[in-house]
GUZAKOL-637254 format. One record per residue (C-alpha): x, y negated, z; residue in three letters. Coordinates in steps of 0.02 Angstrom, whole numbers, plus 50000, padded with zeros to 5 digits. Each point is the difference from the previous one (the first is absolute). Example, Ala and Ser with C-alpha at 12.3 -4.5 7.8 and 13.67 -1.06 7.14 Angstrom:
REM GUZAKOL-637254
506155022550390ALA;500694982849967SER;
END
This chain:
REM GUZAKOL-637254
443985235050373UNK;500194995549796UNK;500794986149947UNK;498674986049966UNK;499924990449832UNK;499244982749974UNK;499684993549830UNK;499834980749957UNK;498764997349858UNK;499544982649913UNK;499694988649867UNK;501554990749943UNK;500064982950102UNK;498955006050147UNK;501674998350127UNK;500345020749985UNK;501744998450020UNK;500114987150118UNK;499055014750103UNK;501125013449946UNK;501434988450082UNK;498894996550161UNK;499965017450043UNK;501495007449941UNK;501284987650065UNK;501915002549904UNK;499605017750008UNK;499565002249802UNK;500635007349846UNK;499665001149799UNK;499835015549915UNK;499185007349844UNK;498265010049985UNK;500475015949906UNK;499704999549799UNK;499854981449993UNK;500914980750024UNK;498744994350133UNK;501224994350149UNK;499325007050147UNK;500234992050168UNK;499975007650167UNK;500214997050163UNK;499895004450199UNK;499444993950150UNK;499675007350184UNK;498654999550104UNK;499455007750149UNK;501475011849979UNK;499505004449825UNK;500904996849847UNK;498814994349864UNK;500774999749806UNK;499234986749895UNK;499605001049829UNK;499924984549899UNK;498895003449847UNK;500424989149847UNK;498584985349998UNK;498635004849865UNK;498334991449968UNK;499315018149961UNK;500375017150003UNK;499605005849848UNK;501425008149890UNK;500364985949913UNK;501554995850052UNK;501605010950079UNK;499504988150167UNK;498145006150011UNK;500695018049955UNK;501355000150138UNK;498744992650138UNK;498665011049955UNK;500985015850000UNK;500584995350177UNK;498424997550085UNK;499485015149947UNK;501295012049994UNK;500894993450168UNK;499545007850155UNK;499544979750082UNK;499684996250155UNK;499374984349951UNK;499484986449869UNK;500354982050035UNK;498944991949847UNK;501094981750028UNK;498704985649932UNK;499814984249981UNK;498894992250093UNK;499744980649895UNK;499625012849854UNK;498965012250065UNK;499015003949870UNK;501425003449881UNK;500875010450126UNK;498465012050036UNK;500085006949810UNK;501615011350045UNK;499225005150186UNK;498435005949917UNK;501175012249902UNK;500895003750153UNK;498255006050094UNK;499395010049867UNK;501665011450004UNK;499385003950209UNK;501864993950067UNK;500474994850174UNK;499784981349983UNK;500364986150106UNK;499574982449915UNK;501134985950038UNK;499114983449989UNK;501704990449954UNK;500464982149942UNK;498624993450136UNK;500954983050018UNK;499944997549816UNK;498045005550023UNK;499944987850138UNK;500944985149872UNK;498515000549907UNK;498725000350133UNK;499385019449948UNK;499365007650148UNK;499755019749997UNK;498925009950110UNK;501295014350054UNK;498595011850086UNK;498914996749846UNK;501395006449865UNK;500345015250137UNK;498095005449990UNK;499844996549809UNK;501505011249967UNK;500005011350132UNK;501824999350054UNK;500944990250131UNK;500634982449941UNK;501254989950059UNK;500424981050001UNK;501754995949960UNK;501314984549982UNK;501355011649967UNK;501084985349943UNK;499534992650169UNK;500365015150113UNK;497764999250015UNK;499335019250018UNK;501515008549979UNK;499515009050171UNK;498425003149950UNK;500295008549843UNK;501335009550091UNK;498575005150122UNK;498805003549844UNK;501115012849900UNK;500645008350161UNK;497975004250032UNK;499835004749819UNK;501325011749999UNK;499245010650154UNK;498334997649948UNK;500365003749816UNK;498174994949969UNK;499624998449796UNK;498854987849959UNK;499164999649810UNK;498954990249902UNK;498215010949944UNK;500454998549792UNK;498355005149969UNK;499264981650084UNK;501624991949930UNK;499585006949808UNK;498145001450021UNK;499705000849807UNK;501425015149996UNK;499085010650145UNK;499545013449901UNK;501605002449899UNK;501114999750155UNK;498915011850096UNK;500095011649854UNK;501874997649980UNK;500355004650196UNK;498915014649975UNK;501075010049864UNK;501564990950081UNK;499485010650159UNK;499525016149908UNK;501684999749916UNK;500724998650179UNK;498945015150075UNK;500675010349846UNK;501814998050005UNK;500454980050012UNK;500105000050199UNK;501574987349988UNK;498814987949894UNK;498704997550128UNK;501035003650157UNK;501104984049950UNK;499084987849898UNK;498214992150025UNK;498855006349881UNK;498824983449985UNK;501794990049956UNK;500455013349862UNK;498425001549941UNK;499844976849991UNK;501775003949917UNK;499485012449862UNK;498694985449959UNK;501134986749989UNK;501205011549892UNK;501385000450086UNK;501365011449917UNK;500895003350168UNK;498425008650078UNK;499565009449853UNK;501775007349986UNK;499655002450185UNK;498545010149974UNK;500605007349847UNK;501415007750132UNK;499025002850140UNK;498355004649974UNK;500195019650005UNK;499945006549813UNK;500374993349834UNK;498055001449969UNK;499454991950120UNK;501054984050012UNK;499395000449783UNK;498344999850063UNK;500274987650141UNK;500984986249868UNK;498595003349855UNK;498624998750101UNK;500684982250095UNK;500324994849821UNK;498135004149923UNK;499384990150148UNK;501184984349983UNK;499484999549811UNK;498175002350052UNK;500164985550149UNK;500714989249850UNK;498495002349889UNK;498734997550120UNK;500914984750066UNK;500924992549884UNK;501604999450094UNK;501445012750050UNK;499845006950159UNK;501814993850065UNK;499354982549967UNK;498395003550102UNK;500835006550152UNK;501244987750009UNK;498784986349978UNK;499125008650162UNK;501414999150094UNK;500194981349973UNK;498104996950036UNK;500095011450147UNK;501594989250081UNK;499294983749938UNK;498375005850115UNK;501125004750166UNK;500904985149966UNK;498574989849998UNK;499135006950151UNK;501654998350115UNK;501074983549924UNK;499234982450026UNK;500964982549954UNK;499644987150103UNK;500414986149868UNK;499815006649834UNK;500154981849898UNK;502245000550082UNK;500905003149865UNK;501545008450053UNK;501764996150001UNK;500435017249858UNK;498544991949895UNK;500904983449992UNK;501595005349939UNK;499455012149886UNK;499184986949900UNK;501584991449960UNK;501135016050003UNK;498845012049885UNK;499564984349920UNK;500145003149798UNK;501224987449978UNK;500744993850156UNK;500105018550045UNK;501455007549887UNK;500964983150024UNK;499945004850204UNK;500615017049953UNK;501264992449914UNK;500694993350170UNK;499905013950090UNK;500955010349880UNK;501264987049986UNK;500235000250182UNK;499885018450015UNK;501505000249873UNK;501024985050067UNK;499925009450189UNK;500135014149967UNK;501344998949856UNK;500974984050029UNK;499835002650190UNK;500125015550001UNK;501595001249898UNK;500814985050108UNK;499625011550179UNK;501195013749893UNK;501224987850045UNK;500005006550168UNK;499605017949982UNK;501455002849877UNK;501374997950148UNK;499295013350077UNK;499815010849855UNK;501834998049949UNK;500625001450202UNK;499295017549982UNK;500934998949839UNK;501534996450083UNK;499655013250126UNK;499815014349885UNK;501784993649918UNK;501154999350167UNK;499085020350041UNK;500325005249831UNK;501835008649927UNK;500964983049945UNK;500464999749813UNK;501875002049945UNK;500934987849883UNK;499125003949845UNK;498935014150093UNK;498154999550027UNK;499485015550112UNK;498495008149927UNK;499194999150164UNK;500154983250029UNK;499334994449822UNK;498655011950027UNK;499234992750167UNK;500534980349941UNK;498985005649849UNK;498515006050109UNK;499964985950105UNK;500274985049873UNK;498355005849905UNK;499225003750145UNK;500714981150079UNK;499154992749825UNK;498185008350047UNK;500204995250179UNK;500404980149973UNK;498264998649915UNK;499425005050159UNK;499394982150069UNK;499454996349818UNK;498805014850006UNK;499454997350196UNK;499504980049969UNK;498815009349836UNK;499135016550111UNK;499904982650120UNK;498984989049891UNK;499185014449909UNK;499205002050205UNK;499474983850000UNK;499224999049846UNK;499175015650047UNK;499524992850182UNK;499524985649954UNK;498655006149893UNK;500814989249826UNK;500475017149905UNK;498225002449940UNK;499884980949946UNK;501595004649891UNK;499255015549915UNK;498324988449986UNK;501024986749909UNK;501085011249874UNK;498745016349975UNK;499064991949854UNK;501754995049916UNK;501105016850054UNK;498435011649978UNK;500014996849819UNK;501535007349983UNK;499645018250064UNK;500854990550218UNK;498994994850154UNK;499784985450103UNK;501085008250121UNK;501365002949874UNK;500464981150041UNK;501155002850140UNK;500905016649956UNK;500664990349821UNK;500224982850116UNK;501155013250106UNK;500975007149832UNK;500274984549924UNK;498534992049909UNK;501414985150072UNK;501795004449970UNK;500675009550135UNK;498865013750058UNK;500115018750056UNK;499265014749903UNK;499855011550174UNK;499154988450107UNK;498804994449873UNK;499735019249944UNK;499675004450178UNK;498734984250014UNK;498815008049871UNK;499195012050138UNK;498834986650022UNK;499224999149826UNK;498455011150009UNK;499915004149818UNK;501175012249950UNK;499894995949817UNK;500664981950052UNK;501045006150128UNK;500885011849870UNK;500054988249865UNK;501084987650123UNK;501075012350078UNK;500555005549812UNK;500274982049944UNK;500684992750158UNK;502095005749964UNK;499814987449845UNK;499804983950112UNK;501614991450036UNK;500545008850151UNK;501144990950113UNK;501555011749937UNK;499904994949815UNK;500344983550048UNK;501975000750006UNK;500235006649819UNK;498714986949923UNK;501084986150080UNK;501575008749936UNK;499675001649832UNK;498924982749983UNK;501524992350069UNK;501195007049903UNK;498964998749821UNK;498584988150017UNK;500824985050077UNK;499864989449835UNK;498624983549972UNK;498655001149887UNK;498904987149944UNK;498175004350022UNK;498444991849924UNK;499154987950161UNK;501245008350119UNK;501704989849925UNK;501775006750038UNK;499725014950111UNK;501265013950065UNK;499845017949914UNK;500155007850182UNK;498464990750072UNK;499135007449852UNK;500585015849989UNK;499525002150217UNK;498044995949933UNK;499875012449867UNK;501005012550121UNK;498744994950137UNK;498395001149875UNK;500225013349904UNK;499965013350122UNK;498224994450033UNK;499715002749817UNK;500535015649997UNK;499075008250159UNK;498214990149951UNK;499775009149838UNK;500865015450053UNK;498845001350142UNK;498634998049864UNK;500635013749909UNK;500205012150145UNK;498384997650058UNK;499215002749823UNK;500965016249969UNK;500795011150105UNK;499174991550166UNK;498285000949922UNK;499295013150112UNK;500724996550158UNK;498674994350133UNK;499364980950013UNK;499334995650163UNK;498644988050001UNK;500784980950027UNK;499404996050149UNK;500264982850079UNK;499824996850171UNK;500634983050056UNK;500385002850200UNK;500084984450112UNK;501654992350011UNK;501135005650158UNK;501594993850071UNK;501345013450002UNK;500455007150165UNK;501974998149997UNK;500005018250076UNK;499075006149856UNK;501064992849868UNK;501605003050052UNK;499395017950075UNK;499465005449801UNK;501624991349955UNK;500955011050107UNK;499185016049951UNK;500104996549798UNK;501934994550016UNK;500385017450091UNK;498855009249873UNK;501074993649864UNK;501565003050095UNK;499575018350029UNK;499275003749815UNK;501164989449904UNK;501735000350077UNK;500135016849978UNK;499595002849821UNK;501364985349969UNK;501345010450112UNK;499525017449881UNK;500294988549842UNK;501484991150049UNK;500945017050050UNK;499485002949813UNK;500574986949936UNK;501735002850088UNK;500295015849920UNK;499704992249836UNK;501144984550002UNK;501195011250082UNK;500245016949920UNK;500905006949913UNK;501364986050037UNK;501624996749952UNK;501065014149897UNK;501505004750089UNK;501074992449865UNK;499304981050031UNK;500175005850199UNK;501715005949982UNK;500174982149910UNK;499114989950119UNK;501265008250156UNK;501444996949883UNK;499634979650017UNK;499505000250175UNK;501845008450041UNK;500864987149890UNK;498874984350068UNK;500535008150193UNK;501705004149955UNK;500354982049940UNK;499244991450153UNK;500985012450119UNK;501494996349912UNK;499894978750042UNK;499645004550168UNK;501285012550043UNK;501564991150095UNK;498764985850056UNK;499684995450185UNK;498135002049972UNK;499935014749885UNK;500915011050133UNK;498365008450029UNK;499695002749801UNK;500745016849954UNK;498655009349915UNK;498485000349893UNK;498805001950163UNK;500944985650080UNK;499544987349844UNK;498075007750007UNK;500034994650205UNK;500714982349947UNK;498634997449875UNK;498775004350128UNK;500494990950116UNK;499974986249883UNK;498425002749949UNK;499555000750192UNK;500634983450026UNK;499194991649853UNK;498255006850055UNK;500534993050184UNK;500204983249930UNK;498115000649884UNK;499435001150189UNK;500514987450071UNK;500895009550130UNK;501074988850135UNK;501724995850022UNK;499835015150151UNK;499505013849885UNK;501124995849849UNK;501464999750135UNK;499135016650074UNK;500015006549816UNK;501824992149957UNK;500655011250167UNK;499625016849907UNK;501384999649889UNK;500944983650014UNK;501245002149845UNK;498265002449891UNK;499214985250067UNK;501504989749967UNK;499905005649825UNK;498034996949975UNK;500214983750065UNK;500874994249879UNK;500894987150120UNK;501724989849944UNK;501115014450041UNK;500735003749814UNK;500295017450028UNK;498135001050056UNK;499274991449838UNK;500985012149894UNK;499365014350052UNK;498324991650007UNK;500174994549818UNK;500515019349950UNK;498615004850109UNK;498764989849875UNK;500925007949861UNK;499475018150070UNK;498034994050062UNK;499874992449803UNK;500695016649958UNK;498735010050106UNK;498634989849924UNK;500335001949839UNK;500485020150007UNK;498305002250099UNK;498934989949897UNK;500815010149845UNK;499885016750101UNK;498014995749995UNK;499754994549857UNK;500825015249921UNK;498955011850104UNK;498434991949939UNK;500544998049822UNK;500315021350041UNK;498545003350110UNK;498425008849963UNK;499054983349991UNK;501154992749892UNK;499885013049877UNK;498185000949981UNK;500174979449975UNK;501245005549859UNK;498905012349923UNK;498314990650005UNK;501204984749904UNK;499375005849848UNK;498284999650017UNK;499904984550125UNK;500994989449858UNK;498414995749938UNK;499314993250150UNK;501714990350005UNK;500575010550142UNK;502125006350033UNK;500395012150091UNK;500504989950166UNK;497974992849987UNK;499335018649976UNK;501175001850162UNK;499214987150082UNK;498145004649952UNK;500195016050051UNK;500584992650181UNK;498494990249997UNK;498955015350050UNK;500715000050165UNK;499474984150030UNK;500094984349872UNK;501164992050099UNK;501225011149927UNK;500044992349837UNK;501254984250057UNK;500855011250120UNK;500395013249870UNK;500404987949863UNK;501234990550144UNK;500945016849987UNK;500135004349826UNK;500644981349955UNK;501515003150109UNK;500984984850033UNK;501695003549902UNK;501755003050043UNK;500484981650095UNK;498254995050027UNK;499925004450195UNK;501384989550091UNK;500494985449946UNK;501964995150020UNK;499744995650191UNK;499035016150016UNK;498264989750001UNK;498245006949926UNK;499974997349846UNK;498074993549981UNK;499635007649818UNK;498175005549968UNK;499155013349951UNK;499354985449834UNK;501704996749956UNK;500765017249987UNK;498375005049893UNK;500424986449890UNK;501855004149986UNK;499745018249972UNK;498465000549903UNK;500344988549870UNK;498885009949867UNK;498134997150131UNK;498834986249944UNK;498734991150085UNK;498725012649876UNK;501135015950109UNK;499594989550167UNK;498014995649945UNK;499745019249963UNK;500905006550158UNK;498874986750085UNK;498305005649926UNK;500605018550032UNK;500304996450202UNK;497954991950003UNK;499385015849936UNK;501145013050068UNK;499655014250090UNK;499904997050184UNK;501135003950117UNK;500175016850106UNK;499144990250175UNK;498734995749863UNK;499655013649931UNK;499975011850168UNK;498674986050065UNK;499105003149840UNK;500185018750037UNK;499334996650200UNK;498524990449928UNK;499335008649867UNK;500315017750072UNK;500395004549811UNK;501665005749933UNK;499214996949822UNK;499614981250045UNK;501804999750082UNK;500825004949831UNK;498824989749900UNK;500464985650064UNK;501775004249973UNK;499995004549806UNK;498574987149939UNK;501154983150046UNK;501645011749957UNK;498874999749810UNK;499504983550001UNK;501774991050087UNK;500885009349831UNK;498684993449879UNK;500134982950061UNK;501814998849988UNK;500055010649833UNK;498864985949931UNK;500824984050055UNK;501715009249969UNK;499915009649855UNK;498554987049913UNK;500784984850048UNK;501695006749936UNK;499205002249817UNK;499204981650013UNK;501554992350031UNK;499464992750181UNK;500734995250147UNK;499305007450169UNK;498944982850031UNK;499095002649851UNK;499825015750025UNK;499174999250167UNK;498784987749928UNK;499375011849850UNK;499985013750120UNK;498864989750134UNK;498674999849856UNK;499815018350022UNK;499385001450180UNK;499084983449993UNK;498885003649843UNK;499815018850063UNK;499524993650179UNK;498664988249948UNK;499285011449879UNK;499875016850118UNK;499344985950125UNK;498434993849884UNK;499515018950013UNK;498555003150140UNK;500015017250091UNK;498785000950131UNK;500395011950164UNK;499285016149999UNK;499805009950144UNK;500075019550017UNK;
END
C-alpha cells in the first residue's frame, strides 16, 4: 500500500495550524519547497495502522499566482499524488472562507471540508446547517473545535473515508461563469484536441474546465503550463491567442476584465451558499472583536495602543529577555569550562593551536547562543500576536503610513524585531517577513531591515558616546542637557530615516516590477492563545534558527581564526619571546631553590603545574567551594597550597610574592604575544592597507580591524577593539597581584590621543548603516532564495555606511566642527529627504 498524503488548505486566520498540530502531535518538521522561501511544514500521524504525512499548505486567500504562497499551494494540489484535501474554514466567516473552496472544487481534488472555529461561530450566535453546506458543495463537512479537542475524531474519520474513496468532487464552471459558457467550452475543446494529438500529460493531470477558467483570468502560471504541455509549439500558440482574443472580446462586450468577473462570481456564489445554510439568531449583538476594534483601529486612539504593545513587546522581550541571560550564561560558560579541562592545557607563554581553535569556536558560538531566551520570549509574542488575531489590526494601523514608503502593514513587527527600538535582531526579524504577502514590500523590508539598531550595535554606541559625548550643552526649551542623552536619540532615530526613504527608493527602482499582491484586510475575531500553541511555534522557530544560523557562525569564526592568527609570530620575536620566559623561570627557580617549600620546584614544567594549580585554587574560591573541598584541593599537593595561600609562613609569602612577579609576567608576555600576532596577521594587514583610503571616513587601522570583525557578527566590534587596545606592560596585576579594573574607554583614550568625538560620530553613523552581519545575511539568503538579493544587501549599506562617515568626517573636518555639530547638519539630510520621498503617492499595482 502507498504512502498516503494529506494536505491542509486555508485562509489565513481560519485555525489551519491549530489543525495541523491536532493531527500531527510533536511529530512535525520545517522544510523548504524546491525553487522558493515558502517554509513548508509537514507532519505524521497513524491511524488504523497507517501512517498518514500531512502537508500544511501556506494560508492564502486565493490561488492565483500572485504570490510565492498561492504558487507553492497550487502546485501541490495538483502535482501531489493526495489522498486527501482538508479545506480548514472558518465557520463565524463563512462566506469569506468559501471564496478559496470554490477554487479548490473547480481543480476536482479529494476534499474534505472542515467546518472549524464552531465555538467562535457559536460566540456570536451563528448557527450553520452542516447537511445543507454538504449538499450545496457536494463534499463531506465536518464540525470542529479543534482548540477544544470538538471533531477531531470526526475529521479523522472523514479523511480516512476520503482517502479510500478518493471521490473528486467539482464545481460545473459553466453554471458558476454562466456569461463565460461559450468561451470555456471552446477553450476545453482545443485544450482536449491538443491532448488527443500529443499533450496526453496535459489532460491526464490537470482539469481542463480549471485551465481553461485560468487562461481567462490570465494567469501566467497556466499559460506557461500550457505553453509546456499542450503537445506542440503550434498548438499551445493557438491555445494562448485564441484565450486572449476572447478575454479582449468578453471586455468589450462587458465592460470589465474577465478575472474581475469570475472572481466577483465566486463571491456571489459563496455569499448565496452562505446565505441558504448560516442563520444568526440575534443579529442587533454586537460582538466582543467589534468592540475593541473600535478603540484599537481607532484613527487616533489606535497608533497610541500600538504604541503599548510595541513598548511591551520590546521591554519583554529585550529587557526581560536580556535579564533571563543571566541564567543561561552559567551554563553556556560551564560548557565553556568543560571544553577547557578536555582540551591540551597551555604552557607558560604557550597557547596550543588546538585549544585557541575550539575556545575560539565556542566563545562565538557561546555569544549567538546567550541571545537564545532573548529570541524565544520574541518567536513567543510574535505567536500571540498572531493568535490572538491583533497582527492584522497592526498592519491596519501602519499600512497607510509604511505603504507610502514602497513597506506593508505587516512590515511593523519584523523592524519592531530589528530594532525600530534599540536593541533588536536582524535574523529573527528577516525570518519574520514570510508573512508579508507582497513581495515588493516584503523585499523592500528584508533589504532595509540590517540598518535598524540591532541589539549588537548597542555596545560600541555606548563606548564611544561615553568616551566622547559625555559633555553638557545648553539647548533652546530643553536647558542644560547631557550630549550622551542626545546623541542615544539621533542614534535611535536616524536609522528610521534612513530605511523609510531607502525603502522608497527600492521600491521605485530596482523593486519596480516585482509582484504586489492585492492588500487585503481581514480582521479575524480575537482569540486567546493556547499556551501549547505559543510556546510549541516558539520551540520550533528557536531550533530553526539554531540549525540555520549556528552553523554559518561556526564556518565564519573558523575563518576568522585563520585570519587573526596566521601567519604569526616570526621566529626571531619567538626565539625572543622563549628567551624572557627562560629568564622570568630561571629567576623564580632560583628564590625557591634551598627553600622548604620549593623542594618540589626544579624545572620549567614544575613552575607551569604551580601556576595551575594556582589558578585552580583561585577559580575554587569564585565558587564558593567549602572549607571540605578547598582542604580536598589543598591535599593534592600540600607544599603548593601552602604557597597559594598566602598564609603567615614568610617563606610561603615569598614565593607567593615571586609567584605574582611570574603571573604579571605571563600576562603581560601573552597579551604582547597577541597583540603582535594581530598587528602580523592577515586581518591586521588588510586593516593596514585599507588605512589609506578609510582616513577619510576617520577610520585607523585597529577600526578597519574591528569593522571587518563586525561581519561575523556586530558584537565583534567591542570585542575586537578590547584586543587591539591591549592593556600595557603593568596594567594586569596590581602590586598584591589584584585585577587591575582598567577599561576598554580608558585605554582608547590613553592610546588614541589623535580620535575626536567627529572620528567617534563617523564610526557611529558607519555601524547604523553597515553591512549586516554573516547570520544576517545567510537569513537574507534563506528568505529571498536569491544569491543576488544576498549580496545586495551586503554592498548597498557597505556604499552608503562609507558615504555617511566620508561626509560627517571628511565635511565636518573642512568646516571646522566638532562631532555634535556634525551629527546635527548631517540629521538634516535624512529628515528633509524622508519627508520629501514621503509626500510622493505610488499606488500598488498588481501583476
Amino acid at each position: 500500500m502507498g504512502k498516503k498524503i494529506v494536505a491542509l488548505a486555508g485562509q489565513p486566520n481560519c485555525g489551519k495550524s491549530t489543525v495541523f498540530n491536532s493531527l500531527t502531535g510533536a511529530k512535525q518538521f520545517v522544510a523548504n519547497y524546491p525553487g522558493v522561501t515558502v517554509d513548508k511544514m509537514m507532519g505524521w500521524y497513524k491511524r488504523d495502522g497507517e501512517t498518514v504525512e500531512v502537508v500544511d499548505l501556506p494560508g492564502t486567500y486565493s490561488l492565483t499566482s500572485y504570490s510565492p504562497e498561492e504558487r507553492v499551494s497550487r502546485d501541490v494540489l495538483l502535482k501531489e499524488p493526495l489522498s486527501a484535501v482538508v479545506n480548514v474554514v472558518d465557520a463565524a466567516n463563512l462566506k469569506r472562507s468559501l471564496y478559496l473552496t470554490l477554487q479548490l472544487l473547480e481543480m476536482e481534488i479529494p476534499l474534505v471540508l472542515d467546518l472549524n472555529m464552531m465555538d467562535v461561530a457559536e460566540g456570536l450566535d451563528i448557527s450553520v446547517d452542516v447537511p445543507a453546506l454538504s449538499r450545496e458543495l457536494g463534499v463531506p463537512v465536518v464540525a470542529t473545535a479543534i482548540t477544544h479537542g470538538r471533531g477531531r475524531e470526526d475529521l479523522f474519520g472523514a479523511i480516512s473515508d476520503m482517502s479510500r474513496s478518493n471521490a473528486r468532487t467539482s464545481v460545473a464552471v459553466s453554471e458558476l461563469y454562466p456569461d463565460l459558457q461559450d468561451a470555456l467550452k471552446e477553450l476545453e475543446a482545443l485544450l482536449a484536441d491538443s491532448s488527443s494529438s500529443g499533450g496526453a500529460s496535459l489532460q491526464g493531470t490537470f482539469p481542463l474546465p480549471w485551465i481553461a477558467v485560468k487562461l481567462m483570468e490570465g494567469d501566467p502560471e497556466v499559460a506557461a503550463l500550457v505553453r509546456e504541455r499542450a503537445g506542440d509549439d503550434g498548438a499551445a500558440r493557438d491555445i494562448l491567442s485564441r484565450a486572449e482574443a476572447l478575454r479582449e472580446a468578453f471586455e468589450r462586450e462587458r465592460g470589465m476584465s474577465a478575472d474581475l468577473y469570475v472572481s466577483g462570481q465566486r463571491s456571489r456564489r459563496a455569499a448565496a451558499i452562505a446565505k441558504r445554510c448560516v442563520s444568526r439568531k440575534n443579529t442587533e449583538k454586537v460582538h466582543v472583536s467589534e468592540r475593541i476594534d473600535r478603540l484599537v483601529c481607532n484613527r487616533f486612539f489606535g497608533p497610541v495602543f500600538l504604541l503599548f504593545v510595541i513598548y511591551g513587546f520590546y521591554y519583554l522581550s529585550f529587557i526581560q529577555g536580556y535579564n533571563l541571560t543571566h541564567y543561561t550564561w552559567p551554563v553556556l560558560a560551564g560548557f565553556r569550562s568543560l571544553a577547557e579541562s578536555i582540551l591540551p592545557q597551555p604552557g607558560i607563554i604557550e597557547l596550543p593551536l588546538l585549544r585557541e581553535f575550539v575556545l575560539w569556536v565556542v566563545d562565538n558560538l557561546n555569544a549567538l547562543l546567550n541571545y537564545i531566551p532573548i529570541f524565544f520570549i520574541l518567536f513567543a509574542l510574535i505567536a500571540v500576536l498572531e493568535d490572538s488575531g491583533y497582527m492584522p489590526r497592526i498592519a491596519f494601523v501602519l499600512d497607510r503610513i509604511l505603504s507610502r514608503f514602497g513597506l506593508h502593514g505587516q512590515s511593523t513587527l519584523p523592524m519592531i524585531l530589528g530594532g525600530v527600538v534599540l536593541g533588536g535582531c536582524s535574523v529573527p526579524a528577516v525570518m519574520a517577513t514570510k508573512g508579508i504577502p507582497d513581495e515588493k514590500s516584503k523585499l523592500a523590508t528584508i533589504l532595509t531591515l540590517p540598518m535598524l539598531n540591532c541589539q549588537a550595535k548597542l555596545p560600541l554606541y555606548f563606548l564611544l558616546i561615553g568616551i566622547y559625548f559625555n559633555e553638557t550643552v545648553r539647548l533652546p526649551l530643553l536647558g542644560e542637557v547631557n550630549q550622551q542623552s542626545i546623541v542615544i536619540v539621533f542614534i535611535q532615530t536616524i536609522s528610521l530615516l534612513f530605511v523609510l526613504p531607502l525603502a522608497k527608493i527600492l521600491s521605485m527602482t530596482v523593486l519596480r516590477h516585482k509582484e504586489t499582491a492585492p492588500f487585503i484586510m481581514e480582521m479575524p475575531p480575537y482569540h486567546i492563545p493556547s499556551v501549547r500553541g505559543v510556546l510549541g511555534r516558539a520551540i520550533e522557530r528557536i531550533w530553526l534558527y539554531i540549525r540555520k544560523i549556528t552553523t554559518v557562525v561556526a564556518a565564519v569564526a573558523v575563518i576568522l581564526f585563520v585570519l587573526l592568527q596566521f601567519p604569526g609570530l616570526t621566529p626571531e620575536r619567538r626565539a625572543h619571546y622563549e628567551a624572557e620566559k627562560d629568564r622570568a623561570v630561571r629567576a623564580f627557580l632560583g628564590k625557591a631553590e634551598g627553600k622548604r617549600l620549593g623542594a618540589g620546584l626544579r624545572t620549567e614544567k614544575d613552575v607551569l603545574d604551580l601556576i595551575l594549580f594556582q589558578q585552580g585554587y583561585r577559580d575554587l574560591l569564585k565558587s564558593g567551594a567549602s572549607a571540605e573541598a578547598k582542604k580536598a584541593y589543598g591535599a593534592r599537593n600540600p607544599d603548593f597550597f601552602e604557597i597559594v595561600q598566602n598564609k603567615k609562613d614568610p617563606e610561603a609569602k615569598e614565593l607567593e610574592r615571586e609567584l605574582k612577579k611570574l603571573l604579571a609576567f605571563r600576562t603581560n608576555a601573552l597579551t604582547a604575544i597577541r597583540r603582535e600576532r594581530i598587528d602580523n596577521s592577515l586581518l591586521g594587514k588588510i586593516g593596514r592597507a585599507l588605512e589609506p583610503a578609510s582616513r577619510y571616513a576617520g577610520f585607523n587601522w585597529r577600526v578597519n580591524v574591528a569593522v571587518l570583525s563586525t561581519l561575523a557578527a556586530k558584537e565583534n566590534s567591542v570585542s575586537t577593539l578590547g584586543a587591539l587596545y591591549i592593556k600595557e606592560t603593568g596594567e594586569n596585576e596590581g602590586a598584591g597581584g589584584e585585577k587591575n579594573t582598567d577599561t576598554l574607554e580608558q585605554r582608547m583614550k590613553r592610546q588614541e590621543g589623535d580620535l575626536t568625538p567627529l572620528h567617534a560620530m563617523a564610526l557611529m553613523l558607519f555601524m547604523v548603516l553597515c553591512p549586516p552581519c554573516l547570520p544576517t545575511i545567510m537569513a537574507i539568503r534563506v528568505q529571498t532564495g536569491s544569491t543576488g538579493w544576498m549580496l545586495f544587501a551586503f554592498f548597498v549599506p557597505l556604499i552608503l555606511g562609507l558615504l555617511a562617515a566620508v561626509l560627517v568626517f571628511t565635511g565636518g573636518s573642512a568646516l571646522g566642527l566638532s562631532g555634535f555639530e556634525a551629527m546635527w547638519m548631517f540629521y538634516l539630510i535624512p529628515l528633509t529627504l524622508t519627508i520629501l520621498l514621503g509626500l510622493i503617492r505610488t499606488r500598488r499595482t498588481y501583476s
